[in-house]
OpenMM code with the backbone's topology and positions (N, CA, C; nanometers):
from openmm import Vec3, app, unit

residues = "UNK UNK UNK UNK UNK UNK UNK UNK UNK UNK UNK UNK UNK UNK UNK UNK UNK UNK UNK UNK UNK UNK UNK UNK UNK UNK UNK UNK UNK UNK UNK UNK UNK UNK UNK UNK UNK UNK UNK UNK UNK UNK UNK UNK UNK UNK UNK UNK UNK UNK UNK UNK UNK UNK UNK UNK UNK UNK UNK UNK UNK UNK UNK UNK UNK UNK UNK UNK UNK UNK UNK UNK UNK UNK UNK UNK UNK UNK UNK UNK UNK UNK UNK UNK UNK UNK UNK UNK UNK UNK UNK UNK UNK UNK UNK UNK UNK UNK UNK UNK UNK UNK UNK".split()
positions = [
    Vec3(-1.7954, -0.9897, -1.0243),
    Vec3(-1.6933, -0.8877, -1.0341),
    Vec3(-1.7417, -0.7611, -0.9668),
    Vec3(-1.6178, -0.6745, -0.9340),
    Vec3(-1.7063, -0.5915, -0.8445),
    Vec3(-1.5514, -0.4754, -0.8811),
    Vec3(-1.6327, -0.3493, -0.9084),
    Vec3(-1.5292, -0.2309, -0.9748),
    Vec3(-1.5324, -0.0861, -0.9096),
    Vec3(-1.4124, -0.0475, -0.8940),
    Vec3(-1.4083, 0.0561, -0.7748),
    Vec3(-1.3814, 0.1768, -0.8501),
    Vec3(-1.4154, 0.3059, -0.8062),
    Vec3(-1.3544, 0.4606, -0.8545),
    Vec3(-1.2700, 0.5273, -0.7874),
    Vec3(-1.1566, 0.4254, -0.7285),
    Vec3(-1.0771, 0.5044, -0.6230),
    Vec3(-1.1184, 0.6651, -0.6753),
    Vec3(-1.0555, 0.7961, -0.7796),
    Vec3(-1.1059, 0.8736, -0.7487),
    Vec3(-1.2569, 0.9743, -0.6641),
    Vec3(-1.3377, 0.8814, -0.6814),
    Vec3(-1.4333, 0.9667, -0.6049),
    Vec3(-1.4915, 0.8897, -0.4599),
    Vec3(-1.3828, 0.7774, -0.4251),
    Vec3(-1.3773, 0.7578, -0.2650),
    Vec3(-1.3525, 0.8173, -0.1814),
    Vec3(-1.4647, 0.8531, -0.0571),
    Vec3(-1.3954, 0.9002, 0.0707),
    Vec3(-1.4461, 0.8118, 0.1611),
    Vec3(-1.3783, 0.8589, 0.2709),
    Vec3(-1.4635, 0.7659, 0.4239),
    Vec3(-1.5381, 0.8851, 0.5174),
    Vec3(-1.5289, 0.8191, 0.6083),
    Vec3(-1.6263, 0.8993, 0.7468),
    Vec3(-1.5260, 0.9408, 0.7895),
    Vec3(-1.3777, 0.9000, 0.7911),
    Vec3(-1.3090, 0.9669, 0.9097),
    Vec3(-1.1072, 0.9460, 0.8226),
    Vec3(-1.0322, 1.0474, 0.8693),
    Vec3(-0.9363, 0.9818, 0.7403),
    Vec3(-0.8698, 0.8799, 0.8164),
    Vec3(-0.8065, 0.7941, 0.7154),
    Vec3(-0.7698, 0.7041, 0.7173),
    Vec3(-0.8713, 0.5591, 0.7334),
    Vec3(-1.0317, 0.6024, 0.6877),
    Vec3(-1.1120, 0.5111, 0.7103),
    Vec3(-1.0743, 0.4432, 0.5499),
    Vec3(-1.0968, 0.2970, 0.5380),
    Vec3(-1.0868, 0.2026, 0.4166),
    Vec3(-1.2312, 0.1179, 0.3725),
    Vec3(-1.2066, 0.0905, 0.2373),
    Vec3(-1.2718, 0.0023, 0.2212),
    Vec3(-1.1804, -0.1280, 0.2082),
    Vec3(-1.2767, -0.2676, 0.2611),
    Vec3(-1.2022, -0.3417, 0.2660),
    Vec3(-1.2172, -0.4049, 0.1399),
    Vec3(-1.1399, -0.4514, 0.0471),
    Vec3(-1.1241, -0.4876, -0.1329),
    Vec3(-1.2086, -0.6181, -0.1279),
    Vec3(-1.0793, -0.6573, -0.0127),
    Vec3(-1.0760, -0.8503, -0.0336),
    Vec3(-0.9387, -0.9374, 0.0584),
    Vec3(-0.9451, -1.0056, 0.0843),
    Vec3(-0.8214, -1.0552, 0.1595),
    Vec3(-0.7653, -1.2073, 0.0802),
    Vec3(-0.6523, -1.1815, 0.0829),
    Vec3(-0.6057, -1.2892, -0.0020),
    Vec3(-0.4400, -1.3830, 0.1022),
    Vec3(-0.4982, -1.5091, 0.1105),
    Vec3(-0.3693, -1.5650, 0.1604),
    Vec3(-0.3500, -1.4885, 0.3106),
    Vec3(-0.4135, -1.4489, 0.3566),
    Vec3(-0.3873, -1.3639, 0.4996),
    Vec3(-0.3374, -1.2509, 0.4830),
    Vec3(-0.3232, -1.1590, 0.3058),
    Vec3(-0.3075, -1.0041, 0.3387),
    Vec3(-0.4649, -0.9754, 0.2672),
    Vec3(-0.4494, -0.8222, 0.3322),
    Vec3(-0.5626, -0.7592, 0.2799),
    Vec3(-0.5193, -0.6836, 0.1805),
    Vec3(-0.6305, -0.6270, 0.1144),
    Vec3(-0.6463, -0.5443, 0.0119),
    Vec3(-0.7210, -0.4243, 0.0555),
    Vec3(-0.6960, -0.3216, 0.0656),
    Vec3(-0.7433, -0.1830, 0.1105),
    Vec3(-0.7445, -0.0513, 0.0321),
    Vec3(-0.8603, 0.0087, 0.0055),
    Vec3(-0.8381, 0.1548, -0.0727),
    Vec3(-0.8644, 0.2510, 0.1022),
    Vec3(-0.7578, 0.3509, 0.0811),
    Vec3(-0.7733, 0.4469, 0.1903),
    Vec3(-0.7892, 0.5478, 0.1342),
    Vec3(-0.8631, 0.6340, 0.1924),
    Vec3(-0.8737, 0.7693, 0.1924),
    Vec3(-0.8336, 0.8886, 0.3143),
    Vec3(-0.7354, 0.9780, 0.3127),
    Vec3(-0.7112, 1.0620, 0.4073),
    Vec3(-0.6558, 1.1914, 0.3585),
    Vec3(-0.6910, 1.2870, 0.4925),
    Vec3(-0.6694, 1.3873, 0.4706),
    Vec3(-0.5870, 1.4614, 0.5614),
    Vec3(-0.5116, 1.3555, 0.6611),
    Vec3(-0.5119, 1.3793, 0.7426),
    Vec3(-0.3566, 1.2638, 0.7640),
    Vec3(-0.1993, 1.2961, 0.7730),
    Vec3(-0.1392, 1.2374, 0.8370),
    Vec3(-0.1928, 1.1165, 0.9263),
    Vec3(-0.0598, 1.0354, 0.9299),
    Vec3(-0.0913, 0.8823, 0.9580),
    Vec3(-0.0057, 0.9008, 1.0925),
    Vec3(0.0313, 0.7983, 1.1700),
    Vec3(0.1644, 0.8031, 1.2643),
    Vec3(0.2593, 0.7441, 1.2473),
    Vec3(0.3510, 0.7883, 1.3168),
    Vec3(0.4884, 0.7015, 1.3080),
    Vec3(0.5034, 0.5906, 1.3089),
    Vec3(0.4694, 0.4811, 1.2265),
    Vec3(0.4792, 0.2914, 1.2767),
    Vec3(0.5806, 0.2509, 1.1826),
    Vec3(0.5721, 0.1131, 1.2957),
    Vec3(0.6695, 0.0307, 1.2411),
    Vec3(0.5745, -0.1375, 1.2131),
    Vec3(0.5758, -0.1541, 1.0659),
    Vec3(0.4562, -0.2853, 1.0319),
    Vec3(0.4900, -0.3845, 1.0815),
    Vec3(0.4804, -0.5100, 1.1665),
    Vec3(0.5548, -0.6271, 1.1560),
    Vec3(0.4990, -0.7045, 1.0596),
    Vec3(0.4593, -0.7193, 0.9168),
    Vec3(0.4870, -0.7343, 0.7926),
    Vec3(0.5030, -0.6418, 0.6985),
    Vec3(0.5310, -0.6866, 0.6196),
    Vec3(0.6000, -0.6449, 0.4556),
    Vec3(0.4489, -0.5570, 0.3956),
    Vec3(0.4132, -0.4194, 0.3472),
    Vec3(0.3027, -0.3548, 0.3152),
    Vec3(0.3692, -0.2843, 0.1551),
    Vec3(0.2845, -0.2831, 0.1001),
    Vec3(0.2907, -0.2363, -0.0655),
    Vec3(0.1772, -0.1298, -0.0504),
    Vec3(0.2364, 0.0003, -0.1065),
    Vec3(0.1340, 0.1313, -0.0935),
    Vec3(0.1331, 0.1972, -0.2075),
    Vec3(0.0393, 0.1662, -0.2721),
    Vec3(-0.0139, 0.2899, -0.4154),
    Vec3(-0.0593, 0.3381, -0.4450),
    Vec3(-0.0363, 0.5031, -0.4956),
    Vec3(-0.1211, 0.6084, -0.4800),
    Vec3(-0.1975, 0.5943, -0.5833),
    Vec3(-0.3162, 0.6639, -0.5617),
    Vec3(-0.4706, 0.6006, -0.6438),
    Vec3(-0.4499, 0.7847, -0.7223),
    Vec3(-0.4706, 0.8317, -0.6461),
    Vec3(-0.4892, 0.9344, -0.6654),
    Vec3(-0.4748, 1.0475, -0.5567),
    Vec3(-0.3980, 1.1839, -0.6187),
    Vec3(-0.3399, 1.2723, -0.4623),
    Vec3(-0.2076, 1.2417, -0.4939),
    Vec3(-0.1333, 1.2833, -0.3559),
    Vec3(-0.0155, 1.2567, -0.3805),
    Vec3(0.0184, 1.2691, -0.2073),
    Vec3(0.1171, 1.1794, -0.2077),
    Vec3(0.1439, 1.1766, -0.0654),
    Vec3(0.2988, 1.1596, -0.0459),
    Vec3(0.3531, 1.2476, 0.0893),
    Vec3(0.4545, 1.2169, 0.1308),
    Vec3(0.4782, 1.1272, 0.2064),
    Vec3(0.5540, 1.0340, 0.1864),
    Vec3(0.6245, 0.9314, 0.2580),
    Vec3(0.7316, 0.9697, 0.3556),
    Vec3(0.7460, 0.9825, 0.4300),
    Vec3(0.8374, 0.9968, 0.5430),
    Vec3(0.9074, 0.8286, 0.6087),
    Vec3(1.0015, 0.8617, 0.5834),
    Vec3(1.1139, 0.7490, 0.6630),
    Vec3(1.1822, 0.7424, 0.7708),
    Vec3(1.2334, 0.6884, 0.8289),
    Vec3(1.3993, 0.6826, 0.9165),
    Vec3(1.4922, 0.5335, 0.8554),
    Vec3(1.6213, 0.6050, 0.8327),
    Vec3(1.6951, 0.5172, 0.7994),
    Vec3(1.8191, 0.5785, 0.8803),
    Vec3(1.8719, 0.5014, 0.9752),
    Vec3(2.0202, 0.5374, 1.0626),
    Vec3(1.9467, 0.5839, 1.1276),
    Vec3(1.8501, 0.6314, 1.1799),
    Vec3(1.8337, 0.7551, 1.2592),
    Vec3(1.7759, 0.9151, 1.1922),
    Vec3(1.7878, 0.8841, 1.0613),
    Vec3(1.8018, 1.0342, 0.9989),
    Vec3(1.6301, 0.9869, 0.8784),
    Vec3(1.5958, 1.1321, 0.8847),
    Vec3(1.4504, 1.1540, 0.8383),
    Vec3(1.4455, 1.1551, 0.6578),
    Vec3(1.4108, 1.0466, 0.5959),
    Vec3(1.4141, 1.1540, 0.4407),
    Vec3(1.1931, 1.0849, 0.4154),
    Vec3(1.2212, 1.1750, 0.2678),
    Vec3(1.0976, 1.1877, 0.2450),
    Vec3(1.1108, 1.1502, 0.1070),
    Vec3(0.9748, 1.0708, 0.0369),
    Vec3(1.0056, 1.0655, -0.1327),
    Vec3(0.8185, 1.0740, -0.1079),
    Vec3(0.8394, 1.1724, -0.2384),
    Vec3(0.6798, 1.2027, -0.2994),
    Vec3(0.6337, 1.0829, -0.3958),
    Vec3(0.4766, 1.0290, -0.3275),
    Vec3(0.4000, 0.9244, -0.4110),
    Vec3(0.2937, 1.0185, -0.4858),
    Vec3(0.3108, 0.9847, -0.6342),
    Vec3(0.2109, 1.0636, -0.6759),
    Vec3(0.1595, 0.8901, -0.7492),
    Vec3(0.0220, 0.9320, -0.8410),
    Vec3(-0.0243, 0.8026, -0.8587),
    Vec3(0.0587, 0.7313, -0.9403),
    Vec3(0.0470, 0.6213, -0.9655),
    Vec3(0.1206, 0.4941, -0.9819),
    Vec3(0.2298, 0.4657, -0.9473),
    Vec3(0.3236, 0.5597, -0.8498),
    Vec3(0.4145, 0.5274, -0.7653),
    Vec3(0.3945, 0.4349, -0.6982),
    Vec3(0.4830, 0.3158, -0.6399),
    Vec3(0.4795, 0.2110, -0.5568),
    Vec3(0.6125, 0.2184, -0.4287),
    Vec3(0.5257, 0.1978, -0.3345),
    Vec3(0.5818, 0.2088, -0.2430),
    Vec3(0.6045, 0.0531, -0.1593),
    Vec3(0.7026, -0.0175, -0.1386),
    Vec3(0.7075, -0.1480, -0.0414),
    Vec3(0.8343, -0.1016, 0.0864),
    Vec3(0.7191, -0.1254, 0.1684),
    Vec3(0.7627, -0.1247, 0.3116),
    Vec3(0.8275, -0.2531, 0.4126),
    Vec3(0.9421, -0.2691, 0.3780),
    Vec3(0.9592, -0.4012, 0.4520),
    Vec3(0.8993, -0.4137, 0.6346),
    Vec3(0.9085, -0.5633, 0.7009),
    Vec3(0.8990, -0.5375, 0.8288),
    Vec3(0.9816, -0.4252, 0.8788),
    Vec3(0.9799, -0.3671, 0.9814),
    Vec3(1.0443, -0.2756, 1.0576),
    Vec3(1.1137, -0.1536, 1.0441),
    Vec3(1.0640, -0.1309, 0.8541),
    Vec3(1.0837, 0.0365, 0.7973),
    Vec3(0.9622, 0.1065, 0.9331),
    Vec3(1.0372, 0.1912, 0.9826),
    Vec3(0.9787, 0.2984, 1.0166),
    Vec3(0.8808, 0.4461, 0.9297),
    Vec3(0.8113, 0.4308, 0.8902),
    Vec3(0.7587, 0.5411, 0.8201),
    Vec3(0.6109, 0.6219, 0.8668),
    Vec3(0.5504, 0.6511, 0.8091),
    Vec3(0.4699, 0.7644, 0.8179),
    Vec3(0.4199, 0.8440, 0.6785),
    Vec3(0.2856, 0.8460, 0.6193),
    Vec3(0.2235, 0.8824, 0.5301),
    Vec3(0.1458, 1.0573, 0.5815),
    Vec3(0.1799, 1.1325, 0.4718),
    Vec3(0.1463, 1.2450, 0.5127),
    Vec3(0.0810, 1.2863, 0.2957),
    Vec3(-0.0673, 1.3054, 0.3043),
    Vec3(-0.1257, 1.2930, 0.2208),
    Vec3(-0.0849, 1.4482, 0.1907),
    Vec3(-0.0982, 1.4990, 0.0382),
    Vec3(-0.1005, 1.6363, -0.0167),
    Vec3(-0.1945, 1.6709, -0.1160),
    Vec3(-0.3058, 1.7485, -0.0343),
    Vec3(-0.3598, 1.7344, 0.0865),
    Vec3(-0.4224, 1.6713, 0.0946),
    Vec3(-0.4835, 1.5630, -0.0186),
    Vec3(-0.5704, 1.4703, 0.0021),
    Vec3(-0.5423, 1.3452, -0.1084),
    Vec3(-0.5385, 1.2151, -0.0218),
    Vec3(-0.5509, 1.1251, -0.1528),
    Vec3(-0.5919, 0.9841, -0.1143),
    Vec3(-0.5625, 0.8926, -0.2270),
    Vec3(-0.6999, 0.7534, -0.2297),
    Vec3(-0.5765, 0.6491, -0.2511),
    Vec3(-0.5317, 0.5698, -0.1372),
    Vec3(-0.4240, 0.4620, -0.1693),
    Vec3(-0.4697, 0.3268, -0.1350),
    Vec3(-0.4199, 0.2365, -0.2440),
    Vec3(-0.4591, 0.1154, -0.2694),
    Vec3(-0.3530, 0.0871, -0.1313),
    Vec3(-0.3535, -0.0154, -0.0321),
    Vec3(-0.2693, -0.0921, 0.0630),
    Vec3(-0.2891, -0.2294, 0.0799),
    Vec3(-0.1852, -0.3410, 0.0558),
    Vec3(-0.1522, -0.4440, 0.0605),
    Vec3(-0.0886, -0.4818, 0.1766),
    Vec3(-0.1265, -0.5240, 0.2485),
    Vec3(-0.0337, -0.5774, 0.3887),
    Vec3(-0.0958, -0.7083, 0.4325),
    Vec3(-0.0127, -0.7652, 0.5309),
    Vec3(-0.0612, -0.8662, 0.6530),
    Vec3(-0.1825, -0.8596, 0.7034),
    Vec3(-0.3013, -0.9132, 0.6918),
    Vec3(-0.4528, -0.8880, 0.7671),
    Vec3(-0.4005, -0.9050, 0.9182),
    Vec3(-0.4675, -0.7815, 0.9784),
    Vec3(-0.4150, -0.7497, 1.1245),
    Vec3(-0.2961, -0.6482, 1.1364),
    Vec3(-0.2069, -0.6377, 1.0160),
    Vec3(-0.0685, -0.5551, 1.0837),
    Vec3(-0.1305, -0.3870, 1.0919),
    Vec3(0.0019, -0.4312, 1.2024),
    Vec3(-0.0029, -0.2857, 1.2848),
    Vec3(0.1376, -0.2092, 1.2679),
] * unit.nanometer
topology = app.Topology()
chain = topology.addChain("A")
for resn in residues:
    res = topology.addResidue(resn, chain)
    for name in ("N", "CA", "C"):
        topology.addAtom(name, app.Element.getBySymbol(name[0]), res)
């Protein structure tokens, strides 16, 4: 067994992870950033939960921009081809579930 403190994780650089474990071809990821993500679009399905911090989520749906605040134990699922973008306040530690490899 092996036990993590998401609170007192950081990396070398933001958005650096530790890798958990990979299961069935997704991974398991704690991130740490301090630092906005970019605009993507996943080609799989990603599950995002705030550890700790709080982060804005940024969307497009139609064309038009909204935002919903993750504070911890908020869950976030991103289908394929949601457009979004993570913007941390100002700093936080998120568990990520996705496709090993997606981009």
């Amino acid at each position: 067994m092996r036990f993590f403190d998401a609170p007192a994780f950081t990396a070398s650089r933001p958005w650096g992870a530790l890798d958990i474990t990979a299961i069935d071809r997704a991974t398991v990821r704690l991130h740490w950033t301090d630092t906005p993500y970019v605009w993507h679009v996943n080609d799989g399905p990603e599950v995002f939960v705030v550890l700790d911090g709080a982060v804005d989520m940024r969307y497009r749906r139609d064309g038009e921009e909204h935002v919903e605040r993750l504070t911890p134990g908020r869950v976030c699922y991103a289908e394929p081809g949601d457009e979004h973008v993570a913007h941390p306040v100002p700093e936080a530690r998120i568990l990520v579930v996705e496709r090993e490899g997606s981009r």
